[in-house]
C-alpha angles and dihedrals in degrees: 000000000000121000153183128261095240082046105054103036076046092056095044093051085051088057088248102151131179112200093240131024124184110205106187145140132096104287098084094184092078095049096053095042083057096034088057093044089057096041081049116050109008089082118035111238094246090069095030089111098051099040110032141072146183130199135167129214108245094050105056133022135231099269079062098048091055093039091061085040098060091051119096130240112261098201105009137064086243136006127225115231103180129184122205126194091015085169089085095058109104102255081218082067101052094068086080088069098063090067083053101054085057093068098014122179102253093197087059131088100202112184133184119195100194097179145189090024137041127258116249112259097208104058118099100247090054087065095040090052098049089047095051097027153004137290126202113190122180123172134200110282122235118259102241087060095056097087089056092044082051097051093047091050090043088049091052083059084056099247130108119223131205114258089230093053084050095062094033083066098039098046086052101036098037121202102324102125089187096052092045088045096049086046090051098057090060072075101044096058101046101039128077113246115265093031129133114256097216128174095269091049083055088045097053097041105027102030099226101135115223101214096040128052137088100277100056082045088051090045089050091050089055092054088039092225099165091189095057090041095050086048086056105039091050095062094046094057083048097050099031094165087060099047114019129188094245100058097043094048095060095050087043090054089046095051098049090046084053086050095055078040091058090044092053097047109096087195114062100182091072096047094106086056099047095043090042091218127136107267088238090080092045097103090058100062084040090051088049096047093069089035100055125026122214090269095052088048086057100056088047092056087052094053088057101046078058097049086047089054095044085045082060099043102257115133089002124092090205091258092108109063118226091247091066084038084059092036083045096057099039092058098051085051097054098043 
């Protein structure tokens, strides 16, 4: 059976065990934060090295697996037999466990974390799997959800966080959930429970500078304020480890395909979810929309297509940094 996150982290603190779990999908957070949780407290720690085991994919294969699994367990009521990176087990291989799960050990937790995919619904050991155990599936947020997931993780700690420093982290960090929650955590040592997490707080302990970044570059292009452009170019060129070339010119490009988007839509109310951005950014495409036509969007898009080449080394000797290649393209957008 499928089932929910609270569900299923509820059940295994009530000692409701089944005897297998697949925890797949692409959002790999989740099936680590339940496959810890299992490695963790199914089996107490004084009995951690009789009654529970840990493989890993790539290094047995599925006879094995079922052959740990049939074993019982020698000082708890059940024993833990946990596969990690399950992926890397041959899918020819995972039709033996369906002869397992018919007479499957009840004294044993067998789980399987089959990450960064999902695994294929339609095969027979998916179903055998569903109807004997359990399947947790969790797949890779939008990005346009990542701020709220944020705020609600931040609120957990205890702290609250601006809307504006939520998206901040999520427009910089992407959907990586592991990497936000281990930046996170930077906060959460060094601030005092119940504290507002600001875009200075984010500055000092992430890192992620709150005047300059893409995004505010990509928010004063909208608004084409030369002054504010020139002030944020300039550092990057200045600081290009920080900033480099490869990583700006693709949010650049998304957001000036979301702005012809935004152009092309007849119903506005439903641009944030066309566009699958945060609302909070709403008001600079918005912003964008009156500042560049169709025809203007398309020769930015081709500016960038050009700094992207000259990055590379086509059509630049190597003589033009790519700072000037990035001062260079923004000019000719704003004018």
């Amino acid at each position: 059976m499928a089932i929910t996150d609270k569900q299923l982290i509820a059940d295994l603190k009530a000692q409701k065990f089944a005897p297998v779990y697949l925890l797949t999908g692409e959002e790999n957070y989740y099936i680590d934060q339940v496959s810890d949780f299992i490695e963790q407290h199914v089996v107490a720690a004084e009995f951690a090295d009789f009654d529970r085991t840990v493989v890993y994919g790539r290094d047995v294969d599925m006879t094995k697996v079922v052959s740990l699994a049939q074993r019982y367990p020698m000082m708890s009521p059940v024993q833990v037999v946990l596969v990690k990176e399950a992926q890397d087990i041959p899918i020819k291989e995972w039709e033996l466990l369906c002869a397992y799960l018919e007479h499957a050990q009840p004294t044993t937790v067998l789980v399987f974390c089959y990450r960064y995919k999902k695994f294929d619904k339609r095969s027979k050991v998916y179903k055998a799997i569903s109807a004997h155990g359990v399947v947790y599936e969790k797949n890779k947020l939008y990005d346009s959800q990542v701020p709220d997931w944020i705020a609600s993780r931040v609120s957990q700690k205890g702290y609250s966080i601006t809307q504006k420093g939520a998206v901040l982290i999520a427009e910089t960090l992407g959907n990586d959930l592991a990497k936000i929650d281990n930046e996170l955590s930077k906060v959460f040592i060094t601030l005092p429970k119940g504290e507002v997490i600001n875009e200075n707080v984010i500055e000092q302990n992430i890192g992620i500078s709150k005047d300059y970044n893409v995004f505010e570059l990509q928010s004063a292009i909208g608004r084409r304020d030369v002054v504010q452009c020139n002030r944020i170019v300039n550092h990057f060129a200045a600081n290009p480890k920080d900033n480099p070339i490869q990583m700006v010119l693709p949010v650049l490009y998304g957001f000036f395909i979301k702005v012809m988007l935004y152009h092309l839509e007849p119903d506005k109310s439903k641009v944030a979810a066309v566009l699958k951005v945060n609302p909070y950014f709403l008001k600079d495409y918005e912003t964008a929309a009156r500042n560049y036509t169709l025809g203007k969007l398309a020769s930015c898009i081709g500016y960038l297509y050009d700094a992207d080449l000259r990055s590379k080394g086509i059509r630049n000797t190597g003589t033009v940094s790519d700072g000037e290649i990035l001062k260079e393209t923004v000019f000719k957008i704003i004018h």
